[in-house]
C-alpha positions in Angstrom: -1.0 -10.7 101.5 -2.9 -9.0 98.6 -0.3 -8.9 96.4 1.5 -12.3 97.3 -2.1 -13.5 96.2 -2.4 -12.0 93.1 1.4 -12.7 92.3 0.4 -16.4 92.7 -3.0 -16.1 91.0 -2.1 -14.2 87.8 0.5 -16.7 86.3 -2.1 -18.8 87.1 -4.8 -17.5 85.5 -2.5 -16.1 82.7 -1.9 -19.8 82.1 -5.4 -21.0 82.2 -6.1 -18.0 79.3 -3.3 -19.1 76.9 -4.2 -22.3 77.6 -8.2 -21.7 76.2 -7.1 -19.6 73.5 -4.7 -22.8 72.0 -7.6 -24.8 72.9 -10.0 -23.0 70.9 -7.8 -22.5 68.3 -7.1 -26.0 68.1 -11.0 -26.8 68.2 -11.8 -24.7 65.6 -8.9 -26.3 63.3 -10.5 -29.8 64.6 -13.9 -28.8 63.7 -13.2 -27.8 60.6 -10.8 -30.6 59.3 -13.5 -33.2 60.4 -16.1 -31.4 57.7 -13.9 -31.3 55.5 -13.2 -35.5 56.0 -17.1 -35.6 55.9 -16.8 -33.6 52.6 -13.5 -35.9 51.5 -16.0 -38.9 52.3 -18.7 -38.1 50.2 -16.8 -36.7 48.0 -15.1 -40.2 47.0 -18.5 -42.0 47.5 -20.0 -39.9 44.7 -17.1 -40.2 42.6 -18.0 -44.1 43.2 -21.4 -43.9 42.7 -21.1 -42.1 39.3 -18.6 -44.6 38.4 -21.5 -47.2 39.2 -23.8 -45.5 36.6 -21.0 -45.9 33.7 -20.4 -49.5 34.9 -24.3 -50.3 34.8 -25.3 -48.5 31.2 -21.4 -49.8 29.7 -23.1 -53.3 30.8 -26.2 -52.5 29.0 -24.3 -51.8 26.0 -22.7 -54.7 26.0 -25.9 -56.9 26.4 -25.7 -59.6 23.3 -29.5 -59.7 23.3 -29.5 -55.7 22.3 -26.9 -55.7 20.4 -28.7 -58.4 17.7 -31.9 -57.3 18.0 -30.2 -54.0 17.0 -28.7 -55.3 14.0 -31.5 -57.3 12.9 -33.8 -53.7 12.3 -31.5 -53.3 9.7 -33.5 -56.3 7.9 -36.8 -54.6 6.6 -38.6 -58.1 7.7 -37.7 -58.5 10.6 -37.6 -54.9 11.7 -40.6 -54.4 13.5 -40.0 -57.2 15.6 -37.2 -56.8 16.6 -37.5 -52.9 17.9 -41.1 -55.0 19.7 -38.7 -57.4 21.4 -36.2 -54.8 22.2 -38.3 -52.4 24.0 -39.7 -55.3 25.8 -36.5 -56.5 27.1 -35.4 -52.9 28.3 -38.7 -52.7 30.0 -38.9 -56.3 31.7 -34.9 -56.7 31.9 -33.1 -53.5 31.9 -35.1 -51.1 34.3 -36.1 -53.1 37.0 -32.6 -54.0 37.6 -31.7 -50.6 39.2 -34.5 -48.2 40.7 -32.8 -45.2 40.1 -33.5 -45.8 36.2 -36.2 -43.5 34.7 -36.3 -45.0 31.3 -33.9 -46.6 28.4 -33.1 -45.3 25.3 -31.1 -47.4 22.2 -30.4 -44.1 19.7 -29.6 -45.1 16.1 -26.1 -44.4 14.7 -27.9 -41.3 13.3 -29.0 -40.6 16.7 -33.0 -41.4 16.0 -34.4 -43.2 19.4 -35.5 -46.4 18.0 -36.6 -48.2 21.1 -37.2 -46.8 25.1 -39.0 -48.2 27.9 -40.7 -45.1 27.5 -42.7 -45.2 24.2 -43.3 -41.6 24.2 -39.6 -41.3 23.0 -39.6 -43.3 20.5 -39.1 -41.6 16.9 -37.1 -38.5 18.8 -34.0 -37.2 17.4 -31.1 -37.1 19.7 -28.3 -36.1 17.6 -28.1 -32.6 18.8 -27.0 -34.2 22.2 -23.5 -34.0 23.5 -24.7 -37.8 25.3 -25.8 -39.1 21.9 -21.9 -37.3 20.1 -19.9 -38.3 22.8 -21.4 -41.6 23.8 -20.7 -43.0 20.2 -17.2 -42.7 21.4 -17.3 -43.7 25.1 -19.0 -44.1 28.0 -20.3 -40.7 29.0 -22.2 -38.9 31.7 -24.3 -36.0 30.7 -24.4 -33.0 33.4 -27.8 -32.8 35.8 -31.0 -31.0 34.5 -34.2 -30.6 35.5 -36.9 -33.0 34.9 -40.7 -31.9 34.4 -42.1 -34.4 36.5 -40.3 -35.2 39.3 -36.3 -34.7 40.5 -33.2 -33.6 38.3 -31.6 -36.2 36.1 -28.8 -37.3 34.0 -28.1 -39.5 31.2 -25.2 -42.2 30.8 -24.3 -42.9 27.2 -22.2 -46.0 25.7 -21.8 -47.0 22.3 -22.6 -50.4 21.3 -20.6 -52.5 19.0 -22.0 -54.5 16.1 -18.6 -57.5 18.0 -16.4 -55.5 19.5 -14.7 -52.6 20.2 -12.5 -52.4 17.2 -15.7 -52.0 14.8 -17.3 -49.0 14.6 -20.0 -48.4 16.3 -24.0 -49.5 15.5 -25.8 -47.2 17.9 -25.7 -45.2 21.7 -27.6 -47.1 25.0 -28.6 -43.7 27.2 -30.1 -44.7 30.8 -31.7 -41.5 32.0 -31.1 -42.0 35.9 -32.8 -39.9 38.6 -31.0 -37.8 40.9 -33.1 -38.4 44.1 -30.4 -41.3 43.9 -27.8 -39.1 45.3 -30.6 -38.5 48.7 -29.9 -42.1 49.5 -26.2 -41.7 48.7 -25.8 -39.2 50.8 -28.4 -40.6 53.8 -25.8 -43.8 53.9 -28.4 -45.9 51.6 -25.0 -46.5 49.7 -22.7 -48.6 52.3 -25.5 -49.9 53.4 -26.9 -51.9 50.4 -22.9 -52.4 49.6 -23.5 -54.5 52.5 -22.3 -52.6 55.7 -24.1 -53.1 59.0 -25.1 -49.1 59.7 -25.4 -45.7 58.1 -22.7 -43.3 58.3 -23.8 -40.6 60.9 -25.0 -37.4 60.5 -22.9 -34.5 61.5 -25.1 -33.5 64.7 -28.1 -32.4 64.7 -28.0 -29.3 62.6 -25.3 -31.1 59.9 -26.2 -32.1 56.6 -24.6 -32.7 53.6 -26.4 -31.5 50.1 -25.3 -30.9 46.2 -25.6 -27.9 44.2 -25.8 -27.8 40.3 -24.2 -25.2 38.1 -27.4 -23.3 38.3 -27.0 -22.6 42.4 -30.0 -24.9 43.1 -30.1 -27.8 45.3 -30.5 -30.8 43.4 -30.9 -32.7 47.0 -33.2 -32.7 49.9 -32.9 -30.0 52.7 -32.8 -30.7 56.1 -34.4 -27.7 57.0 -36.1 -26.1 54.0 -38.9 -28.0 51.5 -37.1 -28.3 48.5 -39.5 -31.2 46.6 -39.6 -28.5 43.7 -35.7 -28.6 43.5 -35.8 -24.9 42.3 -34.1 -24.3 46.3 -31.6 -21.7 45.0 -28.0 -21.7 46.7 -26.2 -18.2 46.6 -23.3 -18.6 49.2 -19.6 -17.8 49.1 -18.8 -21.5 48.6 -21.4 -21.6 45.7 -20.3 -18.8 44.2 -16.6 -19.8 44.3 -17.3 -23.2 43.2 -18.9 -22.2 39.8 -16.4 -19.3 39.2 -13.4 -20.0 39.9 -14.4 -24.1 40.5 -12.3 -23.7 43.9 -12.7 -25.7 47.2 -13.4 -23.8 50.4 -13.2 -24.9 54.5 -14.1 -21.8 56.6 -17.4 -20.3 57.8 -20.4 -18.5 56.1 -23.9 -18.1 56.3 -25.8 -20.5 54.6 -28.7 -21.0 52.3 -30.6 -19.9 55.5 -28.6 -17.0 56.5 -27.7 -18.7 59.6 -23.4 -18.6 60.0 -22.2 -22.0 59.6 -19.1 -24.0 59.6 -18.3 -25.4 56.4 -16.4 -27.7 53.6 -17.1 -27.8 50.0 -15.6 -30.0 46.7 -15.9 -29.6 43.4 -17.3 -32.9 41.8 -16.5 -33.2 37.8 -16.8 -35.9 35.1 -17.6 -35.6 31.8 -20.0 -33.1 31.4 -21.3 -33.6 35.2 -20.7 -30.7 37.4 -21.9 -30.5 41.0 -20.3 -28.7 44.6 -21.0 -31.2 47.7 -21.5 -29.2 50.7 -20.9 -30.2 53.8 -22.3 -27.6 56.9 -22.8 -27.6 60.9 -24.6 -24.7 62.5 -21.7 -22.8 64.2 -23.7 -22.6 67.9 -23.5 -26.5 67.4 -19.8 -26.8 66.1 -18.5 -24.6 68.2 -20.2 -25.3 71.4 -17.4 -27.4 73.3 -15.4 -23.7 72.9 -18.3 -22.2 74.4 -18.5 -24.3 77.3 -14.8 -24.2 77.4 -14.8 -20.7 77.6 -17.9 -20.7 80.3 -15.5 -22.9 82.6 -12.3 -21.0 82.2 -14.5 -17.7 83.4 -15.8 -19.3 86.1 -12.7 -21.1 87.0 -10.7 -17.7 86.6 -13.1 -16.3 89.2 -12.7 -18.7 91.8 -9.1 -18.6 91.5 -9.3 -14.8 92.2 -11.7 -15.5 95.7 -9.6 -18.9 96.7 -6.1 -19.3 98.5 -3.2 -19.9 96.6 -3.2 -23.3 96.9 -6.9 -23.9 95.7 -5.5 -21.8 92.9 -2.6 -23.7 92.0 -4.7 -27.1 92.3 -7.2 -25.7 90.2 -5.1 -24.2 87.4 -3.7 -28.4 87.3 -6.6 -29.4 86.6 -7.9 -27.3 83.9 -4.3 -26.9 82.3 -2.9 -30.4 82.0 -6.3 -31.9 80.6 -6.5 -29.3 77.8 -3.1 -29.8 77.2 -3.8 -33.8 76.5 -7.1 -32.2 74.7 -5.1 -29.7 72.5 -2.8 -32.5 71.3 -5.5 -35.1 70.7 -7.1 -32.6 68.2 -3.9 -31.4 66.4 -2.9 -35.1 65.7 -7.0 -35.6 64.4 -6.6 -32.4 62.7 -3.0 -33.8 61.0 -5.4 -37.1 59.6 -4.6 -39.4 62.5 -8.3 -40.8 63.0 -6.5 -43.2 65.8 -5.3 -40.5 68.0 -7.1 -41.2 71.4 -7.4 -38.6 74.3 -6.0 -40.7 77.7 -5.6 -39.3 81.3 -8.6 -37.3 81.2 -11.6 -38.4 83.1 -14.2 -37.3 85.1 -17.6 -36.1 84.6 -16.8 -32.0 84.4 -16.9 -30.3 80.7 -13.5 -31.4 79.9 -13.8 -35.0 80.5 -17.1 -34.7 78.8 -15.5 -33.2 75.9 -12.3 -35.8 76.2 -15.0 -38.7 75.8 -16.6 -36.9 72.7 -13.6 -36.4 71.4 -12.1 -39.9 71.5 -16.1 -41.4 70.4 -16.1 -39.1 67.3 -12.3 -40.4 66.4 -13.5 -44.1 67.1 -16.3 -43.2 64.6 -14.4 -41.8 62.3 -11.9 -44.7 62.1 -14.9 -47.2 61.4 -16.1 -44.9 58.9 -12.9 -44.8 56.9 -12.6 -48.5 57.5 -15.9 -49.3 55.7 -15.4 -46.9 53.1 -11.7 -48.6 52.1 -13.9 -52.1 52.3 -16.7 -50.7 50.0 -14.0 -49.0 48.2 -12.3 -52.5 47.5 -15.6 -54.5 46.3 -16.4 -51.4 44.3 -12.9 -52.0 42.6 -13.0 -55.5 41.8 -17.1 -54.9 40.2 -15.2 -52.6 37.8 -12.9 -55.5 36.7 -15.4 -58.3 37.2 -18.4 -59.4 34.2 -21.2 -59.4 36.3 -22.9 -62.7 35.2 -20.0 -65.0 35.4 -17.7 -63.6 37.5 -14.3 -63.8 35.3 -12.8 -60.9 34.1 -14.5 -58.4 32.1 -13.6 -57.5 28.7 -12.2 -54.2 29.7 -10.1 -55.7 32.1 -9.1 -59.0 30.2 -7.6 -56.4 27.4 -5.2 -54.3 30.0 -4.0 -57.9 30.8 -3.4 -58.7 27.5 -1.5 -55.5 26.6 1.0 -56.1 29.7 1.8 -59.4 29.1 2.3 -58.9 24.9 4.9 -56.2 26.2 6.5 -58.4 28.5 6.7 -61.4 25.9 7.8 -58.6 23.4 11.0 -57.1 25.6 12.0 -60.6 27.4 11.3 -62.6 24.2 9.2 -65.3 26.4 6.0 -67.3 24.4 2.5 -66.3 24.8 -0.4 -67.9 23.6 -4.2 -66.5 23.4 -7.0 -68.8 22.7 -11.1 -67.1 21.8 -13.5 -69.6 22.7 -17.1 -69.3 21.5 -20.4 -71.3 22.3 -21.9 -73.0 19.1 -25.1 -72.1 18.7 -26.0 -70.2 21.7 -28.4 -68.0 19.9 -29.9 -71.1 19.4 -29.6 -72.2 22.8 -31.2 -68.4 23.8 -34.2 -68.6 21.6 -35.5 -72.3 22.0 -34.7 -72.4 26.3 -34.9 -68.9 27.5 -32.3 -66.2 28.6 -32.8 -67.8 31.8 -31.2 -70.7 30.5 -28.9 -69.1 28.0 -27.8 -67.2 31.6 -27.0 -70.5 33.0 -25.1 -72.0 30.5 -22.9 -68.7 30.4 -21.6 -69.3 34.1 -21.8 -73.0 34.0 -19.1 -72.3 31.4 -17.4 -69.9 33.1 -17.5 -72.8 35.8 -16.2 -75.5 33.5 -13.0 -73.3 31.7 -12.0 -72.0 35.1 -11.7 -75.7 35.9 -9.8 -77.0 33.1 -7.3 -74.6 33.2 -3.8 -73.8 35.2 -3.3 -71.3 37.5 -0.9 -69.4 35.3 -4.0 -68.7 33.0 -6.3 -65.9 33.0 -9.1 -66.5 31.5 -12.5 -63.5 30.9 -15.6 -63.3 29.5 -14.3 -60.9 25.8 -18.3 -60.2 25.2 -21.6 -62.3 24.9 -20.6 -65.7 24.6 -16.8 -65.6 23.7 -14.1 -66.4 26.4 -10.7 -65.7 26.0 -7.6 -67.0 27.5 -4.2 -65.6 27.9 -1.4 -68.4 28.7 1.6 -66.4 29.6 5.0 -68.8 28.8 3.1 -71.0 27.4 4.2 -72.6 23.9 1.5 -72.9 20.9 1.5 -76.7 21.5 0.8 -76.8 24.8 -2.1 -73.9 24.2 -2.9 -76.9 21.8 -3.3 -79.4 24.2 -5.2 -77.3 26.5 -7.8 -75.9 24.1 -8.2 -79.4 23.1 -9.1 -80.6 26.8 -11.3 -77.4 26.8 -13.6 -79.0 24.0 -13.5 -82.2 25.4 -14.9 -80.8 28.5 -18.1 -79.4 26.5 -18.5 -82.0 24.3 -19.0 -84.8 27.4 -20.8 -82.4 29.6 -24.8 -81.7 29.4 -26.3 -78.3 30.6 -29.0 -78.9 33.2 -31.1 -76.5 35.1 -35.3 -76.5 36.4 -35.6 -79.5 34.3 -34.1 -78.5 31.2 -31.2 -80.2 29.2 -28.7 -79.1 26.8 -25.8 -80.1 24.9 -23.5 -76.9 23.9 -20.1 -77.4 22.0 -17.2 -75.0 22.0 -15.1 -73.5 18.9 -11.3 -72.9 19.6 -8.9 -70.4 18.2 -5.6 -70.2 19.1 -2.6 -68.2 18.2 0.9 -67.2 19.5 3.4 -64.0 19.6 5.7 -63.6 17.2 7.8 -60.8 16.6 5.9 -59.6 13.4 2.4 -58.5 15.4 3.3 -54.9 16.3 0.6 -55.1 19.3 -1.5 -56.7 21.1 -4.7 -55.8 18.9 -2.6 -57.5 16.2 -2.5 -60.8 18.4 -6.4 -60.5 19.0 -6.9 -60.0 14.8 -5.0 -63.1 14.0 -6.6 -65.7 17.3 -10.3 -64.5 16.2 -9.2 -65.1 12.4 -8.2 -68.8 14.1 -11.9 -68.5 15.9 -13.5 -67.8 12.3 -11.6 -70.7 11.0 -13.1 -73.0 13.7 -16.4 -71.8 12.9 -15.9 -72.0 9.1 -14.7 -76.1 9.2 -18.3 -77.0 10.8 -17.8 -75.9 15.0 -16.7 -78.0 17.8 -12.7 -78.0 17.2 -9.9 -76.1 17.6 -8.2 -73.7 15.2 -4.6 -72.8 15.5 -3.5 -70.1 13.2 -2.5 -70.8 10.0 -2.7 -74.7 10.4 -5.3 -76.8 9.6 -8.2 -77.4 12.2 -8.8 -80.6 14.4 -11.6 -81.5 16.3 -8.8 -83.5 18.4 -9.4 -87.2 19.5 
């Protein structure tokens, strides 16, 4: 009888102990591959969020106001004030507009700060900077340093153009921003403000997510250590692999705490920014469905031995088949399937328990990745949008430009390009407001988006020029359609809190031909139609090489 037991009871249990080892095994894998998703996560929200920074300072660059005071300090009389007005429009409209700014700096093209919102800086030489030589080239982000007074920072550098980008250079905008920006990054401040209705969640109680410079210190908050010095050195395998070999690790170590962990880390570049995101669990946390895995299978295992054969059997089907559903659920999670649901196990014992956590962290997951595409997309279209009016930006109107001057080029189709420009709008700026100059800028946008077809694309190029690209479009008909485009502005009165305006437009318009080599050539010849416009006395359209009309 002895022996018929055990000869039924130790398949049994042999089952039930293959089956917990695949189980842990597969937990483990499971546990691991959802860090490293957490670390994949942040790892393309940073990558966002330092995008955001070069978006924001290339913005600032591009401000019209900056770029004329900047011009005018080259007049000895009106020097002074304009560097007065400047730093007073960096502190009133620059900062304010993000609080992760610590100050403004507009560096000379000899790389003298000029003006700051932080007057202390003014008169500093900057040239020894790899911001102030790289940022007269291109939008640049600095690497993190420490900061006397408060967290790390790091600067974003852009040049600014006297017009645009084909001129060289007049000076470098740096925005210093503060790196206790990335602690509300990586709390979930980001999707949140991005408009998303809750915070990512944490990874259990003892998970947590921090950045490490290339000097091994945190530059980010500890969950469980003060680190409001930042000087909270990092010395762990991932650390250590990250800054020497710049290599990405998933496994287990012991952490900044010496308590073992479970683990992912990535190595965050751009520029001259360097940084490893960490992401860590404590391993009794991670870990613990295996323990209580393993607790059941002992117990289990024991009553199998003191139970009949059939109590046995029944038993080993119902630990067996439910880890088997388990064990598949997590190998399909583990393969990136964040739908993968756990079905047919239920109950209130460890498994079911574990089933239910299972399938809530995968639903969690899934929303997570959801949002993230969705921030991911609005994140996309800011980079391509102008800010104030909406339209394309300049950077974006450009690419467009360049792919359809190849396509007109190899299918021998026409394509017209019109610049528009607002007469006067300094004018406008200095006798209403930049309030008012603000308003007129989208109420244009507004009116051109109106009076043209759908087969135009249409931009903001930079301050107050437009420009429009009319794929198969013939020069006459670009004719008639600039001419519509004045007549819209000259019947039409700018209105806003009481204040009224007339503002005219100045047209020029060009066409491919098979002489301009590319598309900068096509730009050179519709602004020399633009200058034209201006030249004969504003409000009328240009075309190349003709004569202008202010049409009828």
């Amino acid at each position: 009888m002895i022996i018929s037991l055990l000869i039924s009871i130790i398949p049994a249990g042999m089952i039930g102990i293959i089956g917990y080892s695949e189980a842990k095994g597969a937990l483990e894998r499971s546990t691991l591959a959802g860090l490293n998703a957490v670390s994949e996560f942040r790892e393309g929200e940073l990558f966002l969020f330092l995008n955001s920074f070069k978006i924001v300072t290339r913005n600032y660059a591009s401000d019209g106001y900056i770029r004329d005071q900047l011009l005018m300090t080259a007049d000895a009389r009106t020097r002074i004030s304009s560097l007065t007005r400047l730093n007073k429009h960096l502190i009133y409209n620059k900062v304010p507009l993000d609080n992760s700014i610590l100050y403004i700096d507009v560096l000379s093209h000899e790389g003298i700060v000029i003006a700051s919102s932080d007057e202390s800086k003014i008169g500093v030489s900057k040239k020894e900077k790899r911001y102030y030589t790289q940022g007269l080239q291109r939008t640049f982000i600095s690497d993190i340093h420490a900061h006397k007074n408060g967290p790390p920072e790091l600067e974003v550098a852009s040049p600014i153009y006297p017009n645009g980008m084909n001129e060289n250079p007049i000076g470098v905008l740096v925005v210093h921003f503060s790196a206790e920006a990335f602690n509300n990054l990586l709390r979930g401040q980001l999707i949140v403000d991005l408009g998303a209705k809750s915070q990512i969640r944490g990874i259990g109680k003892t998970g947590e997510t921090y950045l490490v410079d290339r000097n091994s210190r945190m530059i980010t908050d500890s969950l469980f250590l003060d680190n409001s010095d930042h000087e909270l050195q990092v010395n762990t395998y991932p650390v250590e692999i990250g800054i020497s070999e710049q290599q990405e690790v998933t496994g287990l170590w012991d952490d900044y705490r010496g308590v073992p962990v479970a683990g992912s880390s990535m190595v965050i570049t751009m520029d001259d920014f360097f940084c490893i995101l960490i992401s860590e669990q404590d391993q009794d946390e991670a870990f613990q469905p295996i323990t209580q895995l393993r607790d059941r299978a002992i117990t289990l295992s024991v009553a199998m031995f003191l139970c009949v054969i059939v109590i046995a059997l029944a038993t080993a089907r119902t630990i067996f088949t439910p880890l088997n559903k388990l064990m598949r659920g997590i190998e399909t999670i583990g393969e990136g399937d964040l739908s993968s649901q756990v079905t047919g196990v239920n109950g209130n014992h460890e498994i079911g328990t574990l089933a239910q956590a299972f399938n809530r962290m995968c639903q969690s997951l899934g929303r997570t990745q959801a949002s993230l595409e969705e921030k991911n997309r609005k994140l996309e279209e800011l980079s391509t949008r102008d800010g104030l009016t909406g339209l394309y930006n300049h950077r974006y109107l450009k690419e467009k430009l360049e792919y359809e001057f190849n396509r007109a080029q190899r299918y021998k189709t026409p394509l017209c390009v019109m610049m528009l420009d607002l007469d006067h709008f300094k004018r406008v700026n200095d006798t209403y407001g930049h309030l008012f100059g603000d308003y007129v800028l989208k109420e244009s946008a507004k009116l051109l988006t109106q009076g043209l077809r759908k087969t135009d694309i249409i931009g903001r190029y930079g301050g107050e020029e437009f420009m429009v690209i009319s794929p198969n479009t013939p020069l006459d008909n670009a004719e008639f359609l600039a001419h519509k485009l004045r007549k819209l502005f000259d019947n039409h009165t700018f209105t806003n809190d009481e204040i009224s305006s007339n503002v005219t437009i100045s047209i020029g318009a060009a066409k491919y031909y098979e002489s301009i080599e590319d598309y900068n050539g096509l730009i050179n010849v519709t602004d020399r139609a633009l200058y034209s416009a201006k030249q004969a006395g504003r409000n009328r359209v240009c075309l190349d090489g003709m004569p202008c009309e202010t049409g009828s």
